[in-house]
C-alpha positions, -999 to 999 in steps of 0.1 A, spaced: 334 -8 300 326 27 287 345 24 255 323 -12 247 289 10 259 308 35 232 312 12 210 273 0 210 261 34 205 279 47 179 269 13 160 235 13 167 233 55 153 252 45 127 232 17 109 206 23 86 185 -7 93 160 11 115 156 37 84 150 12 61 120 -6 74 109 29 77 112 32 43 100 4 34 69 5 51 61 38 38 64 21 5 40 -6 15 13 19 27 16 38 -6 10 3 -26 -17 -6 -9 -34 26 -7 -29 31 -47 -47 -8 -48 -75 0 -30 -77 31 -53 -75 4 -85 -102 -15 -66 -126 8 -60 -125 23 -98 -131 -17 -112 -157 -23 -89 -178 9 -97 -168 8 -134 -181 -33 -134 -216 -21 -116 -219 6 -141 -215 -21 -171 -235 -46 -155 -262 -24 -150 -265 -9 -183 -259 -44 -194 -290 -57 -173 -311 -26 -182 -307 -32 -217 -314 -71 -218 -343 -63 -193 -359 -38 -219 -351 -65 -251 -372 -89 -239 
């Protein structure tokens, strides 16, 4: 019985599944966090055109 308890132990220290989705989710932190980066530089650079945009059709006319 103690060699099968053994047994599970050694396998469950020796796999690299529980590192992985460690990894991994590091990884999908870092995406996302490098998106809502992207995001946030569009949306401000898009109000800044649309405003000059608007400013200068509004003194055109």
């Amino acid at each position: 019985m103690f060699s099968r308890f053994h047994q599970v132990v050694v396998n469950f220290l020796t796999r690299e599944d529980g590192p992985t989705a460690v990894e991994y989710a590091v990884m999908l932190a870092l995406i996302i966090v490098v998106c809502l980066g992207a995001i946030t530089t569009l949306g401000q650079n898009a109000n800044s055109t649309f405003t000059a945009v608007g400013t200068a059709v509004g003194s055109a006319s």
